[in-house]
N, C-alpha and C positions, 0 to 999 in steps of 0.2 A: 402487392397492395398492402397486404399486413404489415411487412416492414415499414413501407411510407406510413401507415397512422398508428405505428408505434414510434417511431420518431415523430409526429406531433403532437403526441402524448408527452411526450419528453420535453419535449418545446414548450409545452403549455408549463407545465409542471415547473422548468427550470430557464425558460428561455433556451439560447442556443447552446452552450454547454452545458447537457447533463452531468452527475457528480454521481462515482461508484466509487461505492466501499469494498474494499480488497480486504483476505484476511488468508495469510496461508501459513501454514507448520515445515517446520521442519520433518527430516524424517529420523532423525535420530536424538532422541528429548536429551540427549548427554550435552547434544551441540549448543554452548552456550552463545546466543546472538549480541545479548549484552555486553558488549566490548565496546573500545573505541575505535581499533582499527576496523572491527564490522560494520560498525558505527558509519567510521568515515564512509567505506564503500558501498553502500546500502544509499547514505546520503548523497555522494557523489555520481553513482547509476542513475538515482530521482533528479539529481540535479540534469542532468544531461538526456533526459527522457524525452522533451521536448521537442530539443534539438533534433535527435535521432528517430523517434518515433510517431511527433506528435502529442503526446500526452503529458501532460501537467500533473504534477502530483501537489498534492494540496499537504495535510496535516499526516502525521504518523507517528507510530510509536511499536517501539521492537522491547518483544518481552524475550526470555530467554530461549524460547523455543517456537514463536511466532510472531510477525508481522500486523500490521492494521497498516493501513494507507488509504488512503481518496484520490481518484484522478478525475481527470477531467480533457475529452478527447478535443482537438484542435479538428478545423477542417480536412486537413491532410492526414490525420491519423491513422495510423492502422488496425486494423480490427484489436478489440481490447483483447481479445481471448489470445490473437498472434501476437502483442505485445506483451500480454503477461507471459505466454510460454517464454519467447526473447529475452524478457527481465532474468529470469527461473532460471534460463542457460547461462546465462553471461554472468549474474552473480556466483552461481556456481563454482563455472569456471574461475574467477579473479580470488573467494574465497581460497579455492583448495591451491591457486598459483600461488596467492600475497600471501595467506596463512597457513600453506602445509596442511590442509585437510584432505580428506579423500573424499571419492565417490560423489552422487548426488544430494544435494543441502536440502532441499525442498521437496517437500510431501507432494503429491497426489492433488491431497484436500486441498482445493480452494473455494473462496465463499465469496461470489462477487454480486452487490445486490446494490442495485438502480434507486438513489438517495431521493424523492419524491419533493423536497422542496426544502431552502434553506434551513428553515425550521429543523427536519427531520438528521439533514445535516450535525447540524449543532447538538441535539439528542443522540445522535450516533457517538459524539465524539466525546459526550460527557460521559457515556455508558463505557465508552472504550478508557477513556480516560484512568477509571478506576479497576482496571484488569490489575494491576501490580497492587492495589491495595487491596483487593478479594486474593489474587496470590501472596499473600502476605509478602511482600517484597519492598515494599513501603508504607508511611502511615498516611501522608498526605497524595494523591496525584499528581499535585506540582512537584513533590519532590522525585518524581523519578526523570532521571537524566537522559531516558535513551527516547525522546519522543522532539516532536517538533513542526516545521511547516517551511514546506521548500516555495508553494506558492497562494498565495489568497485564492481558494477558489469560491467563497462565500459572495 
């Protein structure tokens, strides 16, 4: 019973696709994420998440040692928390095969938190936006390169 009227909490809130906000680290801050072949496979995993798992990813942006992302589950989806661990593995994996790294890429920490309504959305995404210019790593937010949006989830 609890589950059913937290899903229509959700429903209310967002109609039928709720939107969560993903946020997780690396485990080794040396590993830099900002690349473009990370790049590519980071986007090409989201691109194909759908297909595979059910889940849509919406906007993202990859700092040098951490992730942001938005999905948003499909009817056939798999539990977020099994498709996140899924992502965690299989990026892994393709990093240390395509790029010669080792061991585990991704921390522990994940921060996955139930986006309340577009609104709240679009605030997430401005706060997030300016992570590379509070890391001083750019001056404007547009200018940083490793961010983007695989699918409209607004």
């Amino acid at each position: 019973m609890e589950q059913h009227t937290q899903l229509e909490m959700c429903e209310r809130m967002w109609g039928e696709e709720p939107v969560f906000f993903i946020s997780t680290s690396t485990t080794d801050p040396h590993v830099a994420l900002n690349d473009e072949k990370v790049m590519s496979l980071l986007v090409e995993e989201w691109k194909l998440a759908r297909k595979r798992h059910g889940w849509s990813v919406g906007r993202f942006l990859v700092m040098p040692d951490r992730v942001f992302f938005s999905c948003a589950a499909d009817i056939s989806a798999r539990p977020l928390s099994q498709w996140l661990q899924i992502w965690k593995e299989w990026t892994s994996k393709r990093l240390n095969r395509e790029l010669g790294w080792e061991g585990p890429i991704w921390g522990s920490e994940l921060s996955r938190d139930l986006l309340s309504s577009h609104e709240s959305y679009s605030r997430k995404w401005q706060a997030v936006s300016e992570e590379p210019v509070r890391a001083q790593l750019t001056g404007e937010p547009e200018d940083w390169p490793w961010q983007g949006e695989i699918e409209r989830l607004e």
